[in-house]
C-alpha positions in Angstrom: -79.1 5.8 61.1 -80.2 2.4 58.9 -83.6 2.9 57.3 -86.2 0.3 58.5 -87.9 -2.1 56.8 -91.0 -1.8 55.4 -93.9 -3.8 56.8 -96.9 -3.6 54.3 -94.7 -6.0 52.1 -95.5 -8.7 54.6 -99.3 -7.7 54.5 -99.4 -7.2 51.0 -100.7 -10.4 49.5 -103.3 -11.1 52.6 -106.2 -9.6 50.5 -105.4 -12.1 47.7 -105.1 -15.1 49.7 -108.0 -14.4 51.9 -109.8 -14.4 48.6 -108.4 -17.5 47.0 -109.5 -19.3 51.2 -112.6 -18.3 50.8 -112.9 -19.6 47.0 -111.3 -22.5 47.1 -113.9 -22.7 50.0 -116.7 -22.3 48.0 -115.7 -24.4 45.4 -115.3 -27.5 48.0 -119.0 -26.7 49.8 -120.3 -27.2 45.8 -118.2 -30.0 45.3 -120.1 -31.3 48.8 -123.7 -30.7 46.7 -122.9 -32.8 44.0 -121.4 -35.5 45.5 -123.2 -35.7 49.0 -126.2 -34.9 48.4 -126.1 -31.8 50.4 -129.1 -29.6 49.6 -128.5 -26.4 46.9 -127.9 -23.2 49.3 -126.5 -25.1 52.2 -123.1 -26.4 50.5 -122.1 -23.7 49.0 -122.4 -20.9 52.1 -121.6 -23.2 54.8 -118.0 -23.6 52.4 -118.0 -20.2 51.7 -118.6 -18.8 55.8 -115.9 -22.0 56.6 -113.7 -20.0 54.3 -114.8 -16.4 55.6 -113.4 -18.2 59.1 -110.4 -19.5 58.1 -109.1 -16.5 56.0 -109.8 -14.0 59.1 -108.2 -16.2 61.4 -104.9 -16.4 59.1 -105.5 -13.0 58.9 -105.2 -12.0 62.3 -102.6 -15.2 63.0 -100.3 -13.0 60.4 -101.2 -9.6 61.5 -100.4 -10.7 65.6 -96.9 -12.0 64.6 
């Protein structure tokens, strides 16, 4: 009887790249204060909550395939 694979390799790195999303995120809504004019706070956590989105919905993307 073959062994079968195993599937937390395929999970493993999700915790790291929803990390970098939401980051890279973060960095872009500070990026959008500076340059736009966009007021302190609001920059920074509407990147960071468009990052929270977008890494969760990759995650669960991944985890339904």
């Amino acid at each position: 009887m073959p062994k079968k694979p195993n599937n937390w390799m395929a999970y493993s790195g999700l915790g790291i790249q929803m990390a970098v999303t939401m980051m890279v995120c973060l960095w872009l809504g500070n990026k959008a204060e500076v340059h736009l004019g966009v007021t302190e706070p609001w920059g920074q956590l509407g990147g960071l909550f468009f990052g929270l989105f977008a890494s969760t919905y990759n995650l669960f993307k991944s985890i339904n395939n």
